[in-house]
Structure formats: C-alpha cells, structure tokens
N, C-alpha and C positions, 0 to 999 in steps of 0.2 A: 249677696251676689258675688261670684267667685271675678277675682282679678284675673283681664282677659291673657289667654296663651302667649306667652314671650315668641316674637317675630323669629324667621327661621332669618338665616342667611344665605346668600347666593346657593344654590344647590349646584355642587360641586360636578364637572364633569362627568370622571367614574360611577357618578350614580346617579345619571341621568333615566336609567330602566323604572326607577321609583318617583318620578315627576308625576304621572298620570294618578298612579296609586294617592298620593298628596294633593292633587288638585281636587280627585273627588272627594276629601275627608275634607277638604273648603267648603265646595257645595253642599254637603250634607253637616256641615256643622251644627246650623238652626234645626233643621228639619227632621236632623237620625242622628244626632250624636253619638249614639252606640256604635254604629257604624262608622260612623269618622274616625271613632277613638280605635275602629280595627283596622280600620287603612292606614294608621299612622303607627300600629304596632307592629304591621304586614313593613311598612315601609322601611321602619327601625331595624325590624329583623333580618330584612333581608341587604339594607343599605350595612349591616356588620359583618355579613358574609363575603360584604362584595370588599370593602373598604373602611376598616376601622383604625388605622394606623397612622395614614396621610395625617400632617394636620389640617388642613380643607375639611378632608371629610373627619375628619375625629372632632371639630367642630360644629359642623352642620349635624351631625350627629346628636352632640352631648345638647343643643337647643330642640332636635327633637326631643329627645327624652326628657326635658324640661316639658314640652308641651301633653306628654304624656300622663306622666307627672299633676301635672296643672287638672288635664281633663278629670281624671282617677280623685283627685281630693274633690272637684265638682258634681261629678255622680258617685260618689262613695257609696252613694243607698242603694242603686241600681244595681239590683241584679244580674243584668249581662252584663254589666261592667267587672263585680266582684265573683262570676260563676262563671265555667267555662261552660258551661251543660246550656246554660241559659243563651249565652254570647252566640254562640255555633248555630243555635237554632234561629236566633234573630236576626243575624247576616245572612245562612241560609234563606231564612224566609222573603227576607228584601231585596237578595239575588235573584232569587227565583221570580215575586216578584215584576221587576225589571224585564226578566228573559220574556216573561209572558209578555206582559203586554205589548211588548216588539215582536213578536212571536204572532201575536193575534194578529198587530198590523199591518205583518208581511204577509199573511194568509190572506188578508184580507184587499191586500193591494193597496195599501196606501202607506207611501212610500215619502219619507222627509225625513229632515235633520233629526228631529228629536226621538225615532224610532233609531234610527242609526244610532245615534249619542247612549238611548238605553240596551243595546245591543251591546255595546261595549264595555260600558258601564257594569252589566251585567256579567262579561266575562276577566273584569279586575277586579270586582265583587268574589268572583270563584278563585283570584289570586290569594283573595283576603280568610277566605275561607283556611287555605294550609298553616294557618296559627293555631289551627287547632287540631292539623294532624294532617294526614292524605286526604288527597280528595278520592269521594267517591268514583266509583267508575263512571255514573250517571254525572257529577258534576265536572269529571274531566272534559266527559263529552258534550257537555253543555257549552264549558269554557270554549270549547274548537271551536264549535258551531257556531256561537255568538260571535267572535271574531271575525272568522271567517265573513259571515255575513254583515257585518258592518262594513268591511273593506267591499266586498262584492256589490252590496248596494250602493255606496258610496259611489264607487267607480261608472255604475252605469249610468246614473244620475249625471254626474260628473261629464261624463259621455253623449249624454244626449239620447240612452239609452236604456229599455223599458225592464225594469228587474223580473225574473223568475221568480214569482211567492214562492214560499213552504221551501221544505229541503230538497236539494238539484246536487247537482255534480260538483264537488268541490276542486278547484283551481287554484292559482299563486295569484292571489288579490295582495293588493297593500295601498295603503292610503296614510297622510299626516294628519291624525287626528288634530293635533293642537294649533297646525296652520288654519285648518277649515274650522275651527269651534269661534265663532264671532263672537269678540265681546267677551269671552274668558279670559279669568284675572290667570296672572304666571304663580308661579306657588312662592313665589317670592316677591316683593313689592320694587318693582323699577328695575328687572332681568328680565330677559328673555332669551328662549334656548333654541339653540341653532338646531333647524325644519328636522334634519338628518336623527337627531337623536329623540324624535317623538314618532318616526315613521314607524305604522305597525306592519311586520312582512308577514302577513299569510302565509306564506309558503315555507315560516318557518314550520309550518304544522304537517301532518302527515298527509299525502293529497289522496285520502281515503275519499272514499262514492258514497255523498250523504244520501245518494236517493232513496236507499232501502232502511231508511234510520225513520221512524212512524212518530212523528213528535203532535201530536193531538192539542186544541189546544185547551188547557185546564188540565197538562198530565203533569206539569212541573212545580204548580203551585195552586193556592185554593181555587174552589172556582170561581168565586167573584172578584179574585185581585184585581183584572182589568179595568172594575168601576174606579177604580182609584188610579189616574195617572200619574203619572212620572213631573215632579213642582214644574211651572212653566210651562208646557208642551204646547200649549197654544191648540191642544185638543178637548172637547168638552168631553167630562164623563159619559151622559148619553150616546157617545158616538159607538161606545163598547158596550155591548149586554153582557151581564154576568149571567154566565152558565146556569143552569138548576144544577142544584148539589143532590149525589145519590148516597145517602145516608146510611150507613150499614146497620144491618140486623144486630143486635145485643146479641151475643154467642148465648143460646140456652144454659148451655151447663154454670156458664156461672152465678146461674141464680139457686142452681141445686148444689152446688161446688163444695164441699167444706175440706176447710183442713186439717191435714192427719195428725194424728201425738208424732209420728215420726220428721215432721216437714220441721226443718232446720233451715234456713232464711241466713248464706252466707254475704259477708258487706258486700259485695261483686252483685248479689242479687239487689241488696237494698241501692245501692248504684246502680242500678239499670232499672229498677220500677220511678225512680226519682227521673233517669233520664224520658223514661216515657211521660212521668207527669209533667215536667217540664215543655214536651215537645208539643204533647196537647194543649197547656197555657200559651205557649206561642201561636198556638193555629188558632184557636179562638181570639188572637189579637185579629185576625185577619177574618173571623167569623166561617172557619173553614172547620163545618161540625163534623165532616166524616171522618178528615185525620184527627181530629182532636178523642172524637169518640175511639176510633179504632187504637189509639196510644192509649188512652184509658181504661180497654178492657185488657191490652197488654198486661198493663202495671198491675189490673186487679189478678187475672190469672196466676201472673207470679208470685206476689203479695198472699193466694189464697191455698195456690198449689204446689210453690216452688216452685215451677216448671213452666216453661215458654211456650 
C-alpha cells in the first residue's frame, strides 16, 4: 500500500482560481483516482502559469508536485495514468458522464443540490480536460452550458423560484459554490477561503442564446451513463432509465477490404488506429457498444486500407 499524499499547505491567495479544481481531486480520490491525479496536474499547471515565484506559492506548489509524485508511483501500471491517449479519454468519459446525468435531471425537472454540484463538476472536469491539448468546440461548449446552468438553477432555487429545464436563454448568473456546498472539506485542513474567491460569475461567459443549441439526452455520453449516479446524490439509479443503444451496422466493405502491396502504414497512422482502440476500450468501460464499435471499424479501416 502506497504511503498516503504529503498534506498541502494553506492555499495561497493568488491561486485561489485552482481551489475548486483541488477539492474535486479530494472527492474523487477513492472513487476515480485517474481523475483526481488530472485535477491536480490541471491545478499544478495552471497554479505555474499564475504564480511560481512568490515563496507562498513556490511552496504550495512544490507539496503539490510531491502529491503528484506520490499518486504516479501508486498507479504506475495504470494506463491513463502512464498514456495520454488513454487519460483524455477517461476524463472525457467521466465529464461527460456528470454533464448527462444533470442534463437528464434538468430535462427532467428535478431540480437539487446534487444535480447543481454535477453540473459544475462537469464543467472543471472540461477545465481538466486542457492537459491534454484544446478543448473541442463541443466540450468548450459543454463547459458554458454546464456553468451557466449550475449558477442559473442555483439561483432560482435560491429564489424561491421554478427553473426552465433543457437549454433557455442565457443570462449573468453567479453563485458561491463553496459557501452553499454543506459539509465539504476546504482543500486544506483548518483554512478556509474568503466567500469572494469561490464565487463563480456567469457572465464571465459570452451571453450567447442557448435556445437554439439541441442537446438530446444520451448525445454527450453513452446511453446508459445515467444508470450510474453521481457517489452520494441521494438519488436511486431506478429514478433514470438508460436509453436503448442504436448499434451501428459493421461497414460492408470491410469484410471484403484487403490490403494493397502498395499501403504503407506511416507512425501518425499507427498513432491514430491505437487512439481509436483506446477510445473504444474506454467506451466499453461504460458499456457503450455503438462508439466502441464505431472507433473499431475506424482503426480496422485504416490498419487495412491506410485511409480514414
């Protein structure tokens, strides 16, 4: 058993934007490690951009990268841990995830904390995502949207007032996440951060018209994710039916396919039939056959014909 993570210290003002990013590599310690260990490399990386100099932060700093450290010789065998190809796909998958099933439950009208908290969740999860490059256009605009609407619901609630399900008009919402989260640990043991530097402003975002954006639900992640809640929610899996999955046809040709004496298979190719088998391993973590299939006749087509 690995000797547990060296404790952080006070988390220093100037990098106060990375508290959130750190609380949830807390809560996912037990349960997604993979994921924790990307919230703390998100945190690292981006708490160097802000602040590596101070000694505060060149401190708090150099004790994360010990617990990075720490994590990395503990899943050494783990694949998202030692693969980017793998990594990417497994945060994506558990962002996505998250988005859904708060996604289902706002469509569905039912409205609490813990759909809020996976809404959010879901959109520092898409923070977490740029360790491993830009985000997609789809997961930037996932990120908006889930913010957006954690602050939006939040407030109406709040309010005394009945939220609009599914996508509506986006507005300057903002709310303090880490005042309203009852009962969550501070990322540091016996600190706590002043209300102002947890407050998330909506309106930092573009006040774009989500009404015309058609988000389905089962279009961001498997269909069955939603069986599986979000640890704690205080919601029973029953409450969500998993979708029927629509299974794609096997392309014909490549059961007649062969390859030519001329096909030449450069590394860029064997790099990208690898990233498809990989993305189809991860979908099947989640029992989701149609992308798993569909990234497998990928990799076979290229693998058989050069060509995408």
């Amino acid at each position: 058993m690995a000797a547990p993570a060296p404790a952080l210290p006070p988390l220093p003002p100037p990098l106060r934007s990375i508290q959130h990013h750190l609380r949830t590599a807390q809560e996912l310690d037990k349960r997604e490690p993979v994921v924790a260990y990307y919230c703390r490399l998100y945190a690292m990386q981006t708490g160097m951009k802000i602040d590596s100099k101070t000694p505060e932060c060149r401190k708090f700093l150099s004790k994360l990268m010990d617990q990075l450290e720490a994590m990395k010789k503990q899943f050494g065998d783990n694949e998202a841990i030692t693969q980017e190809i793998v990594g990417s796909a497994h945060v994506e998958n558990y962002a996505l995830k998250m988005f859904l099933y708060a996604d289902n439950e706002d469509r569905a009208g039912r409205f609490h904390k813990n759909m809020i908290k996976s809404f959010y969740t879901a959109s520092l999860l898409m923070d977490v995502l740029t360790v491993f490059g830009e985000l997609t256009e789809e997961n930037a605009q996932h990120r908006k949207y889930a913010r957006w609407k954690a602050a939006y619901i939040h407030n109406c609630l709040k309010n005394g007032e009945t939220p609009q399900p599914g996508p509506i008009g986006m507005e300057g919402e903002s709310f303090d996440v880490e005042r309203e989260e009852a009962g969550s640990s501070s990322v540091h043991s016996g600190t706590t951060q002043p209300a102002s530097s947890s407050t998330y402003e909506a309106n930092n975002t573009p006040t774009s018209n989500y009404t015309g954006i058609h988000i389905p639900p089962g279009a961001h992640a498997p269909a069955n994710t939603p069986a599986e809640v979000p640890h704690n929610t205080g919601v029973t899996s029953n409450t969500i039916q998993p979708a029927p999955q629509n299974i794609p046809l096997v392309d014909p040709s490549l059961y007649s396919a062969q390859s030519g004496g001329e096909v030449r298979l450069t590394p860029e190719d064997f790099a990208r039939a690898q990233k498809y088998c990989k993305y189809a391993g991860s979908a099947l973590q989640y029992e989701d056959v149609s992308t798993a299939v569909q990234n497998l006749q990928k990799a076979l087509k290229l693998l058989i014909t050069g060509r995408e």
